[in-house]
C-alpha positions as CSV (number, residue, x, y, z in Angstrom):
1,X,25.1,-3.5,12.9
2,X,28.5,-3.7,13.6
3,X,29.7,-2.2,10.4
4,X,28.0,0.9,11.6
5,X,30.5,3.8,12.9
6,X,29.5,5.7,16.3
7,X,27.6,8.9,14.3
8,X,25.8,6.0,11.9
9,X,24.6,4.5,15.6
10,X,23.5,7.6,17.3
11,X,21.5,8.4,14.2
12,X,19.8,5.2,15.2
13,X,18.6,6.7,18.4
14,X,16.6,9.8,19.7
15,X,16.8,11.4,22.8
16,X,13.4,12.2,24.2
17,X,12.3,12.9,27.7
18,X,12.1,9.0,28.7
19,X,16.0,8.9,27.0
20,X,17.0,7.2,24.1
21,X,14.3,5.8,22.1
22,X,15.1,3.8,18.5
23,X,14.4,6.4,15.9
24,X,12.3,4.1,13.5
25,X,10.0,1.5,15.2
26,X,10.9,-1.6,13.3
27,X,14.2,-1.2,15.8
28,X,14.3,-2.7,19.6
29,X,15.7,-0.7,22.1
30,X,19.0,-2.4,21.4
31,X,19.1,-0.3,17.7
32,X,18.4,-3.6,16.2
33,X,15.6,-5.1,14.0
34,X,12.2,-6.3,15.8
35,X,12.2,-10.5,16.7
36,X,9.0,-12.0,14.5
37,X,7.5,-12.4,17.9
38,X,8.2,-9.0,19.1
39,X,6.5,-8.0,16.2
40,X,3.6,-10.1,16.7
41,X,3.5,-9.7,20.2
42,X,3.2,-5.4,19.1
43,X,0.6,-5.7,17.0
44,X,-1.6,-7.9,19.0
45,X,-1.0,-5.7,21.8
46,X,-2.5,-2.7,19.6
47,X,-5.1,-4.6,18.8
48,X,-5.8,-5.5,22.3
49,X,-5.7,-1.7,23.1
50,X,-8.0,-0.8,20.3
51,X,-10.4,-3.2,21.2
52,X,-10.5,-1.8,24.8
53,X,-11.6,1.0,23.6
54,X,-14.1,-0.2,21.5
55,X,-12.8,0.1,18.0
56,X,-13.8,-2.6,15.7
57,X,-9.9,-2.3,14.1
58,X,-7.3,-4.9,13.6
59,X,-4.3,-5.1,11.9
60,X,-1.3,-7.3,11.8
61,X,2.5,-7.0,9.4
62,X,0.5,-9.1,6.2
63,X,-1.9,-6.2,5.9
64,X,0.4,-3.6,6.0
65,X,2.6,-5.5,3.4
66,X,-0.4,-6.0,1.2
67,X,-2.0,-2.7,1.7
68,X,1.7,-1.3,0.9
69,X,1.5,-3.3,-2.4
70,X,-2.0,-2.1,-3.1
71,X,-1.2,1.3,-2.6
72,X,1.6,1.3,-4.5
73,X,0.9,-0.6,-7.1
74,X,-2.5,0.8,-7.8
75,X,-0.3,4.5,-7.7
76,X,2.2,3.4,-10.2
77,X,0.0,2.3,-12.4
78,X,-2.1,5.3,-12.6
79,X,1.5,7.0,-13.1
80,X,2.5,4.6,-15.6
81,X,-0.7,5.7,-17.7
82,X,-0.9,9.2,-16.9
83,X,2.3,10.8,-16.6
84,X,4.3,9.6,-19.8
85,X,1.5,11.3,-21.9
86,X,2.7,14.9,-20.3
87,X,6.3,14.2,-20.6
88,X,8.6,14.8,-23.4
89,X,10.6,11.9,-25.0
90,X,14.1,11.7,-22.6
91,X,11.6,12.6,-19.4
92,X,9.6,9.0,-20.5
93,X,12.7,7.3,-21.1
94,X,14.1,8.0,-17.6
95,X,10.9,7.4,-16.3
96,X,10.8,4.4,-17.8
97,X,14.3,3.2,-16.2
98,X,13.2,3.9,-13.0
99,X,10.0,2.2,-12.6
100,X,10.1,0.4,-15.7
101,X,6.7,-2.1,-14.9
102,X,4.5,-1.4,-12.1
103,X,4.1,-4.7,-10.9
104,X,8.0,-5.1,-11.4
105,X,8.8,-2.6,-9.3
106,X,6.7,-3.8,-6.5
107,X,7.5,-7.2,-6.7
108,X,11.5,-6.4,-6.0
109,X,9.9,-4.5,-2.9
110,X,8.6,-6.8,-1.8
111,X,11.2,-9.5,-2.6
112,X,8.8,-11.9,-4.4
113,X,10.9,-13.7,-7.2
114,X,8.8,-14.4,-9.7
115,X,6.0,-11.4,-10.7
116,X,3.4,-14.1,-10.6
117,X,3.7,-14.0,-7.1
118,X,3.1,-10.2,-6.8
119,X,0.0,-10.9,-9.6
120,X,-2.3,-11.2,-6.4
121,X,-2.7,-7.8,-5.6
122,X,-4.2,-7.2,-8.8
123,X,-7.5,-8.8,-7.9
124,X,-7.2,-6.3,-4.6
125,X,-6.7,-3.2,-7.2
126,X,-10.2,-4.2,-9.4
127,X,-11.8,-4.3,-6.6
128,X,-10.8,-1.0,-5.2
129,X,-11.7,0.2,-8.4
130,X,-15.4,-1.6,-8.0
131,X,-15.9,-0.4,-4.9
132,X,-14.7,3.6,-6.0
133,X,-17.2,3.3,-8.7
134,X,-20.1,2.4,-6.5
135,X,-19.3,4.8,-3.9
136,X,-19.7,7.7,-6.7
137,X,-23.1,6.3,-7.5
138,X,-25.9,8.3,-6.1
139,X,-28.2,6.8,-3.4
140,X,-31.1,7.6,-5.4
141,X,-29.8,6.5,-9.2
142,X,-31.5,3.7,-10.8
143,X,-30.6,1.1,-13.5
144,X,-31.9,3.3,-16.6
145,X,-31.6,-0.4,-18.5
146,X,-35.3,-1.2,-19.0
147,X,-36.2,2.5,-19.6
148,X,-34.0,2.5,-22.0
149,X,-35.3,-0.8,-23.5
150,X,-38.8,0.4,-23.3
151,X,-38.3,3.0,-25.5
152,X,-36.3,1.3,-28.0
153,X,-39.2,-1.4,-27.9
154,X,-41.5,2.0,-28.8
155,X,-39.5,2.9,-31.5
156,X,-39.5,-0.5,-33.6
């Protein structure tokens, strides 16, 4: 903070119609970075509020960490696949510079230091995937398994 000039520091604040206000919410009122009990103290007073008004929601910093790492992990991935296929040759190579391996990229996000660590959102993504899969399966669709046997067992 104190390496920060006077126009880097009133970037830091906005004046709204209580005053100044920090202009991201991860900073205090003093323009610096949130305590680890401020931060819990935050979310468990959302929580509290959202439970007042009867909304079965919770959330601490973890789950937006993980569900950060989900997200983006799950999106680079599907970009990893899908867009060097529609690029031509020096587009994939810068690609590849920039986010060189998915689950690289998130794990220096992240600051994990070894990608073994950042391995354990993978289980979260195959199970997004799961659950996507079953939500596109009609209410009404049955297992055509032993049909199908049945009229293989016809055929012999």
């Amino acid at each position: 903070m104190a390496q920060l000039g006077f126009a880097e520091r009133q970037r830091l604040l906005v004046d709204g119609p209580g005053g100044l206000t920090p202009a991201w919410f991860w900073l205090g009122e003093s323009g610096l970075p949130l305590s680890v009990s401020a931060w819990k103290a935050m979310f468990a007073e959302a929580n509290r509020r959202c439970a007042a008004m009867g909304l079965s929601v919770r959330c601490h910093a973890h789950m937006l960490r993980h569900t950060f790492a989900v997200v983006t992990l799950e999106q680079l991935q599907r970009g990893h696949i899908a867009a060097p296929t529609e690029m031509v040759a020096p587009q994939r190579e810068h690609y590849t510079r920039i986010f060189g391996d998915p689950l690289d990229w998130v794990r220096r996000r992240l600051g994990h230091r070894s990608v073994l660590t950042t391995q354990i959102y993978l289980h979260a993504l195959a199970e997004l995937e799961m659950q996507t899969r079953m939500a596109l399966v009609p209410d009404g669709w049955e297992d055509p398994a032993p049909a199908a046997s049945g009229v293989l067992a016809v055929r012999a």
